[in-house]
C-alpha positions as CSV (number, residue, x, y, z in Angstrom):
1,X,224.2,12.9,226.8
2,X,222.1,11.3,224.1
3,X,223.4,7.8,223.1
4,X,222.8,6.8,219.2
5,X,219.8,3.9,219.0
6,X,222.8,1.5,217.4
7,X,224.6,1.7,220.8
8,X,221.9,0.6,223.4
9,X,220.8,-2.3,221.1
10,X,224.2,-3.2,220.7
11,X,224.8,-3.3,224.9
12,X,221.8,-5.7,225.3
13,X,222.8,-7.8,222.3
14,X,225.8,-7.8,224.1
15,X,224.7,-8.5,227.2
16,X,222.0,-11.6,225.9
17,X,225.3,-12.9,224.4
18,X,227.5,-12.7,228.0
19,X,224.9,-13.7,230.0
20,X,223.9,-16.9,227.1
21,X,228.2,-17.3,227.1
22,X,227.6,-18.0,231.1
23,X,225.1,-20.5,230.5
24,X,226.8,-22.3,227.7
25,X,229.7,-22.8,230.0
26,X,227.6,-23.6,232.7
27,X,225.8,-26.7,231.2
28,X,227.0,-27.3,228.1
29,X,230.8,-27.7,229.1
30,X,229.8,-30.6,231.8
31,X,227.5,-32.0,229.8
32,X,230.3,-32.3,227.0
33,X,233.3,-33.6,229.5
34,X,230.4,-36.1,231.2
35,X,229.9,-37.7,228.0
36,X,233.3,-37.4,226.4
37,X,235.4,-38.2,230.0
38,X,238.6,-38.7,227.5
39,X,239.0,-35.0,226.3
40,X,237.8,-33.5,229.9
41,X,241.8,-32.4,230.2
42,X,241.4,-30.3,226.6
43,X,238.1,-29.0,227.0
44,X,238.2,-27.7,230.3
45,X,237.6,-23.9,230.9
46,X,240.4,-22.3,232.7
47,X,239.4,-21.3,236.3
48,X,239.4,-17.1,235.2
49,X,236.6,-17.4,232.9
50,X,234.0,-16.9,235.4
51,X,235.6,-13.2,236.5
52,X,236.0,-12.7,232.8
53,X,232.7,-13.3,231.9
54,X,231.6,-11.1,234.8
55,X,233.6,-8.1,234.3
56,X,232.1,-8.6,230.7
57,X,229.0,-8.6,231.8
58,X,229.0,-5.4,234.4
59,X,230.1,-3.0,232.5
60,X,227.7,-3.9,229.4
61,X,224.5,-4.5,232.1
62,X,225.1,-0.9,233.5
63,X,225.5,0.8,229.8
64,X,222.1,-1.0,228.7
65,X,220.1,-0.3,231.7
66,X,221.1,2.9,231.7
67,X,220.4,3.6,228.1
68,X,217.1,2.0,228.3
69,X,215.6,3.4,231.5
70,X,216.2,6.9,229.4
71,X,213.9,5.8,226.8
72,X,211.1,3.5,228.4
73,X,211.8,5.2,232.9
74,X,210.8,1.5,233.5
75,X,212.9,0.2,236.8
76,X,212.3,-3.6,236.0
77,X,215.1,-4.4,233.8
78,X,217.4,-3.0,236.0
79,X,216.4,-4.6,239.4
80,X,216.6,-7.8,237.0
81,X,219.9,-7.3,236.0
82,X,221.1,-6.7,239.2
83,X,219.3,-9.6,240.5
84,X,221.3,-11.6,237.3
85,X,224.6,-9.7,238.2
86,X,224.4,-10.6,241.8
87,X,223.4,-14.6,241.4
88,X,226.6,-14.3,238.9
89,X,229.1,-12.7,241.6
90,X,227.7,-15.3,244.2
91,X,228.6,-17.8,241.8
92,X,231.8,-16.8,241.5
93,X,232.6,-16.4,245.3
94,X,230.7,-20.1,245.9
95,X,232.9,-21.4,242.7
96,X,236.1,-19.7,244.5
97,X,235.4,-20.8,248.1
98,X,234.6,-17.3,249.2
99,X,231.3,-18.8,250.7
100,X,230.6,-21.4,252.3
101,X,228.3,-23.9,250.5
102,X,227.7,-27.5,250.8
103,X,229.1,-28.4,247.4
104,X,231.0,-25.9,245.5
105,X,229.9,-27.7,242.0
106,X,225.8,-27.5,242.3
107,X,225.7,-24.1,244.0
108,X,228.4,-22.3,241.1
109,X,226.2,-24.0,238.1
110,X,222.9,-23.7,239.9
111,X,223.6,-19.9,240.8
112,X,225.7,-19.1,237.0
113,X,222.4,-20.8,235.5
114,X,219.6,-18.5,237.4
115,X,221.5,-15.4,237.2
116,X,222.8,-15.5,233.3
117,X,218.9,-16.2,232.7
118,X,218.1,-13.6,234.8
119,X,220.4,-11.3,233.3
120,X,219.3,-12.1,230.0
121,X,215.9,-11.8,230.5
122,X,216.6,-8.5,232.1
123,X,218.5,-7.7,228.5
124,X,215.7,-8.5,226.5
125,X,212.7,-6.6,228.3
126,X,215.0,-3.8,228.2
127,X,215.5,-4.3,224.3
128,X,211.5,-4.7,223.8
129,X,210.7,-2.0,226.1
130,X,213.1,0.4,224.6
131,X,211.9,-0.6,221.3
132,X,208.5,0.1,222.0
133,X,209.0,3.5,223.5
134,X,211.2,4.8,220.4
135,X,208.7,3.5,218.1
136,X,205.6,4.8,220.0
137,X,203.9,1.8,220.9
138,X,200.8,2.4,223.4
139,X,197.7,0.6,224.9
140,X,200.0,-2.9,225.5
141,X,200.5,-3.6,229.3
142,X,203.7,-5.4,230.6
């Protein structure tokens, strides 16, 4: 099955913007109810984002791997992004109790922070690997 260019793009574009969504909730939110203790009870993300964000993220990771190990047959992005997707399920289970960790807190933000970096990183060397093998681009190493 041959995928239009627009759609693979779009699946790591995607998947930058899941995996930067993680993050953003990950350190922005406390740093926002840390300094602003009064709104804490408004601002506070309800306890299913974290599945949300990783059911998001799954299903978009696998479509752009995928897609982009049938242009550039490069096995990197996709170890990455399960690396990413795995730190983000053990975030979840820490976050949930589902482990056993010392402090529930540091290892879901510590673990959310590593993998939706990972993640993303595997996204974009999947988007500028891609790239260059539809465009031709030879005699740069990775």
């Amino acid at each position: 099955m041959c995928i239009p260019a627009a759609r693979p793009r779009l699946a790591d574009l995607m998947g930058i913007g899941l995996s930067l969504t993680c993050l953003v909730h990950c350190l922005a939110l406390p740093l926002l109810i840390l300094f602003a203790p009064a709104l804490s009870r408004w601002v506070a993300a309800p306890e299913w984002m974290h599945t949300a964000i990783l059911l998001l993220a799954l299903p978009a990771a696998v479509a752009a791997m995928l897609a982009g190990w049938r242009r550039h047959t490069r096995v990197v992005p996709a170890a990455a992004a399960a690396a990413g997707l795995g730190l983000l399920a053990a975030a979840l289970a820490a976050h949930e109790g589902w482990i056993a960790v010392a402090d529930r807190e540091i290892a879901d933000r510590l673990l959310t922070s590593v993998g939706a970096l990972t993640l993303a990183l595997a996204h974009l060397l999947n988007w500028r690997w891609g790239h260059r093998a539809m465009t031709g681009a030879k005699g740069q190493t990775d």
